[in-house]
N, C-alpha and C positions, 0 to 999 in steps of 0.2 A: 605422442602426436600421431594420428593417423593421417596419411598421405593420402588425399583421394582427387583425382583430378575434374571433379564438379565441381570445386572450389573457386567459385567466379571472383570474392571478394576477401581481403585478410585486413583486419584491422590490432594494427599493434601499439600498445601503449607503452611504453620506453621509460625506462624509469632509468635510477643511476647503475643497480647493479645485476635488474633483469627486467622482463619488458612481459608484457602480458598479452597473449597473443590470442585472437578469435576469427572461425573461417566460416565463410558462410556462403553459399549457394547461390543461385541465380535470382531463387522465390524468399533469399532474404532468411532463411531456414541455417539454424546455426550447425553446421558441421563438427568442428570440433574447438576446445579452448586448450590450451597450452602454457606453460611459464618458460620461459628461456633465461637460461645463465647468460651473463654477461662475461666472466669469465675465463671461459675456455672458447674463446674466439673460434680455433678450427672446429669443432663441434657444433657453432653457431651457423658460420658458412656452409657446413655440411646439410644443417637442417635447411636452411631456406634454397638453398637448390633442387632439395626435394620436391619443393611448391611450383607449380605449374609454368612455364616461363610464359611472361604478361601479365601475369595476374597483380592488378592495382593491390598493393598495401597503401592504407591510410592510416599514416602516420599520427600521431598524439606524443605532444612529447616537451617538455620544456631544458631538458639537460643532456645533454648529450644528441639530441638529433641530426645532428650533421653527419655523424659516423657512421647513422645507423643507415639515412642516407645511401652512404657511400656503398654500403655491404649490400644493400637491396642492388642498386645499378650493378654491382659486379655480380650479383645472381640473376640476370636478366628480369628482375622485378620490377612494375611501375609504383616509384613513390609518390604517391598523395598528400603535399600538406596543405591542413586547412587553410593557413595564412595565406598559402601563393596558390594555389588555385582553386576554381569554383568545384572541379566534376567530383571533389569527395562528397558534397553533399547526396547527390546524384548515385554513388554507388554505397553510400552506408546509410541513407534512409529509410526506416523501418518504412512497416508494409501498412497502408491504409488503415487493416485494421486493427492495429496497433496504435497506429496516432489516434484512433475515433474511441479507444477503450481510454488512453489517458484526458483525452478530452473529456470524455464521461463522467473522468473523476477527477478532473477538477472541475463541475460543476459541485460539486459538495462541499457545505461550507468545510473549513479550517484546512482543506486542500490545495496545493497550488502545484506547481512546475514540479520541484525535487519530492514532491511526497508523490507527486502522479507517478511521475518516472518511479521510486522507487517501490508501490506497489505496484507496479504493472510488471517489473523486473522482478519481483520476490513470487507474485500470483503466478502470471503465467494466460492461460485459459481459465477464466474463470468458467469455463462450461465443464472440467474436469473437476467441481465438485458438485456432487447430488442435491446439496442445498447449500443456505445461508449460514445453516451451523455447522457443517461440516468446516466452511472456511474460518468461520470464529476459533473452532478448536485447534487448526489448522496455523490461527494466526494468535496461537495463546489466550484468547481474550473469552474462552468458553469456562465457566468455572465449574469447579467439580468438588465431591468432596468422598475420601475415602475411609472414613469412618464405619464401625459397624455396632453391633453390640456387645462386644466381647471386651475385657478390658485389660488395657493395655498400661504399662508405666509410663510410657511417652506421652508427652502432652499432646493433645487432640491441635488436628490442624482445621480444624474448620472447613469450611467453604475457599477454596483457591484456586489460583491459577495451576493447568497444566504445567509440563514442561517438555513436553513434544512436541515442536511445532519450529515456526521460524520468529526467530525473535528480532531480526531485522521486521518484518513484519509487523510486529506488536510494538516496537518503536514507533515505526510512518504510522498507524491508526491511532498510538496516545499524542503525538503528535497534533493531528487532526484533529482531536479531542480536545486539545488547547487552545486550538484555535479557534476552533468550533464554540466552546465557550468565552473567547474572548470577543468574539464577533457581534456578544451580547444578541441572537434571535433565537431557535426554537433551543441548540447545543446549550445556552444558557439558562433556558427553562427546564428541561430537565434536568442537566448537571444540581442547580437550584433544588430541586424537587426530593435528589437524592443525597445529598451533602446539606440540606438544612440552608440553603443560601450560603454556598461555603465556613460554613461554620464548623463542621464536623465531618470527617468519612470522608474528606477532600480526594485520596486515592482512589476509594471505589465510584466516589462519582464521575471522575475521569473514569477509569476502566467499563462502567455504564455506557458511558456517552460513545467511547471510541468501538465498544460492541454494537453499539445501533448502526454507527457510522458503518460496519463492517457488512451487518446487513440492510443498509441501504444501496450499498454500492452493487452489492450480489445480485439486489436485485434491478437494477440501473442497468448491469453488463446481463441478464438476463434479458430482459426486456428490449435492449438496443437504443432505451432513452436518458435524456439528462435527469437530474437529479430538477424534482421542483417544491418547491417549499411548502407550497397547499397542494397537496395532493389530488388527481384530478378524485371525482364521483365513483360510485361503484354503478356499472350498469343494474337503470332496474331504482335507485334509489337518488332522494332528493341532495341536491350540493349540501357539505356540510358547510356549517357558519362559522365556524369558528377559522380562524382562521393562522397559519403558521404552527399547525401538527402534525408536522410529516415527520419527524425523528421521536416525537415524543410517544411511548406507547400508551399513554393513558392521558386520553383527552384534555380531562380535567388535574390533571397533575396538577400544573402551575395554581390555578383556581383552589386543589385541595389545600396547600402549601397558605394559601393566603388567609384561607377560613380562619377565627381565632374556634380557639378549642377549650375547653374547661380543664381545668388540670387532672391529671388521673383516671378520667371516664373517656378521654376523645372524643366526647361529641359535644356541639356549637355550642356556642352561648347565647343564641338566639334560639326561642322558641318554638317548636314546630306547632304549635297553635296559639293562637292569644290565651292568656289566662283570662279565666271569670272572675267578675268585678263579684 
């Protein structure tokens, strides 16, 4: 643990046989995180006399918090619980622009409350990657494939997912991808487009859908705006018509997917000109 006395606020999560501790500055700026033993009680008391005398801990906790309680007041610490008073809201809520980036993203279908929270906690700044794909690979969902021409005994892996990245991350986006597609509007048209109408390829049509979803949102937190389901114009050109294509990359997806096809050749069963009588 580093001791450092700009530490305005501590919030500790108390479990049964250690507690999880995080410190944070005045600008809401996380100082440092910590585990403590439960256990060797005088090593505990030692540590929190360290921490700045006043400084509000905001307590979390459903077992044992009465104790822990007691150990803050005897290190001159103020306890915070959310049940009996209002001011922990006041000193452990994030910073503006932190609430305006989850709100960002739950403007995306199959996103809500726990997936916002739990990409905005796994991202970070989305302005600390150079693009949309840097964060895909970032968040496992960029596929690769490392094949060459030399040959090998090992069976060929194809096209795959990384294994560099955060995989909490690539949870909360397939996640989103579920729901995305359950919400039946564009997530479902694509997914649709790439799974056959869930008939086949069911996995990579999720992993499709939650990679769009991944650069929608990059560029949502770029931009500074919500997510909108028809995408505004391109300056300079006419509104498009169609309308509910903003996750699908290819306009006519859902429209190709409908066309009937002749078997073997792919192409229509309708003629591209009248035949002659």
């Amino acid at each position: 643990m580093e001791t450092n006395e700009r530490a305005a606020s501590v919030g500790l999560d108390c479990h049964k046989t250690f507690s999880r501790v995080t410190a944070r500055s005045a600008e809401q700026r996380v100082l440092w995180r910590a585990r403590w033993e439960h256990r060797d009680r005088p090593k505990l008391r030692k540590v929190l006399r360290q921490l700045p005398p006043g400084t509000p801990v905001v307590l979390e906790g459903t077992f044992g918090w009465a104790w822990m309680t007691g150990k803050l007041e005897a290190a001159d610490l103020l306890s915070e619980l959310p049940g009996e008073r209002s001011r922990w809201r006041a000193i452990w809520s994030p910073p503006a622009a932190v609430r305006q980036q989850r709100e960002r993203l739950r403007s995306l279908p199959g996103i809500s409350y726990i997936l916002a929270h739990t990409i905005a906690a796994e991202v970070g700044d989305f302005a600390r990657f150079p693009d949309a794909r840097h964060l895909a690979s970032y968040s496992l969902l960029a596929p690769r494939a490392d094949e060459s021409g030399d040959e090998d005994e090992s069976r060929p892996l194809g096209r795959h997912l990384g294994r560099a990245g955060r995989r909490t991350l690539k949870w909360a986006w397939l996640e989103a991808a579920h729901g995305a597609v359950r919400s039946r509007g564009v997530g479902r048209q694509l997914f649709d487009a790439h799974a056959e109408g869930g008939t086949r390829n069911r996995r990579p049509g999720y992993i499709h859908v939650a990679h769009r979803l991944c650069l929608v949102a990059f560029a949502c937190q770029r931009d500074q705006k919500d997510y909108q389901p028809v995408p505004p114009p391109r300056p300079g050109t006419a509104p498009h018509r169609r309308r509910g294509a903003a996750l699908a990359p290819y306009p006519h997806a859902a429209a190709r997917q409908r066309a009937p096809k002749r078997p073997g050749v792919g192409q229509s069963n309708q003629p591209m000109v009248p035949a002659g009588v």
